[in-house]
N, C-alpha and C positions, 0 to 999 in steps of 0.2 A: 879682186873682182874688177873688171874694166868696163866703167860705162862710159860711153862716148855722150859727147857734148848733145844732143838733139834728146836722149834720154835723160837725162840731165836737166835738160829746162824744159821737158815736160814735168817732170818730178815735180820741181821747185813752182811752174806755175798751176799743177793741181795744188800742192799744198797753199798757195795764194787764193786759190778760189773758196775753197773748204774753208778756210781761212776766214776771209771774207763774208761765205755764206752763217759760218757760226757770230760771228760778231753779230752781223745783219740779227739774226736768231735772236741774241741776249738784248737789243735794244729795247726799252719797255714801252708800254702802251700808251700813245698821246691819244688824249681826248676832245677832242676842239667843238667847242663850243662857236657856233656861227649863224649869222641871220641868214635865209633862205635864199634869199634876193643876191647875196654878194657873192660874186665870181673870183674876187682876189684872194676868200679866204680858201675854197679850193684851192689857190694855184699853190697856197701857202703850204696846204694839206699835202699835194702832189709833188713839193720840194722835201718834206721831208723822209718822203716815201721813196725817195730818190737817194735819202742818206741810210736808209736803212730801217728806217722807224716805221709799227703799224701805227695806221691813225683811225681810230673811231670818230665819227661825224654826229655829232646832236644838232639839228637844225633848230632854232628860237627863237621866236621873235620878242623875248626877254632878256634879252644880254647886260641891261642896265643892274637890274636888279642883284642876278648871279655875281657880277662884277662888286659890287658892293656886298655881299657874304663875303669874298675872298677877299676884300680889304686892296683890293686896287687902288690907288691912288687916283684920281679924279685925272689929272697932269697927266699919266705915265696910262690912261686907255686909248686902245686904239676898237680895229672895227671887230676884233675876235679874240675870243678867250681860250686858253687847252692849257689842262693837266699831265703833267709829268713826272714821276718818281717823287710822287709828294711835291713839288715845286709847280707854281702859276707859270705861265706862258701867254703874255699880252703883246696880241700885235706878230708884226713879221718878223719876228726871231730867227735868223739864219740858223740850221742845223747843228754846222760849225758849235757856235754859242751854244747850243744845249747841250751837245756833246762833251764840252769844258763843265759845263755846270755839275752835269752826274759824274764828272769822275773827281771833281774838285769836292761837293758837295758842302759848300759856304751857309751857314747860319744865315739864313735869306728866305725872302717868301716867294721871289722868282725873277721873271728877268722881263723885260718890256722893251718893245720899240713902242715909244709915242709916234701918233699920227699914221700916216702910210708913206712912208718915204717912197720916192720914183721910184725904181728899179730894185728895191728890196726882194726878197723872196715871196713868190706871189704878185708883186707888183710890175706891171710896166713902164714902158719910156726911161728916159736916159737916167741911170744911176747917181744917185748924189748922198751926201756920203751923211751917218745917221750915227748916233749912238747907241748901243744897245745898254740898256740900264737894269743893275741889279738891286733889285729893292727888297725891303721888310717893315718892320714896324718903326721900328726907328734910325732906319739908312737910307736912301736913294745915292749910287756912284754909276759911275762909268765902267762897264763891264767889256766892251771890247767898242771898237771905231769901225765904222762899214764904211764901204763903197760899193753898192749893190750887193752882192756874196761875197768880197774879195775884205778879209779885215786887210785894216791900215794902221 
């Protein structure tokens, strides 16, 4: 059977899209907890919707409290909280990182960017570079090094 090249990278980029579209599929459901008021946790929601993930939105003007059931670390909150395959998400967490988290899946309570770094996901102005931290009951480490989306 002779197929020529132009059928051939049709072939191969269908199967990249399908591809694609079923990974996109299997990504499970983040939950984000966020106050009303705050625009960057959108942008956070909209980055990850971008990697693939659906994201459900709870707006609250309780986020203190929720934070302290899940055992957040006071140090390690920032302005929003989300749920992931069982694991916390605090803060602008690049995609990237969650992505490593669920396939790695570490005896861990979840992963945290303290603060609102510039240029994080969600965040504007110029990128400066953040740690993303995995934490639990009795660990807090360094889970990947940021420069806006770009690890370092």
């Amino acid at each position: 059977m002779n197929i020529d090249r132009r059928a051939a990278l049709l072939s191969f980029s269908t199967m990249l899209l399908v591809g694609s579209r079923s990974f996109a599929a299997e990504q499970p459901l983040v939950t984000v907890h966020k106050d009303p008021n705050c625009g960057c946790c959108a942008g956070w929601a909209e980055h990850l919707e971008g990697h693939g993930f659906p994201v459900k939105t709870i707006e609250t003007a309780q986020l203190n409290p929720l934070k302290a059931r899940l055992g957040i670390p006071v140090e390690l909150r920032a302005c929003h909280t989300a749920e992931v395959g069982g694991y916390i998400i605090e803060g602008h967490v690049p995609a990237r990182s969650i992505e490593k988290l669920l396939i790695e899946r570490p005896q861990a309570s979840g992963l945290a960017v303290p603060g609102m770094p510039q240029g994080s996901p969600g965040m504007t102005g110029d990128p400066e570079e953040y740690d993303v931290v995995l934490f639990g009951p009795n660990e807090q480490r360094v889970y990947g090094r940021f420069k806006g989306e770009q690890e370092i």
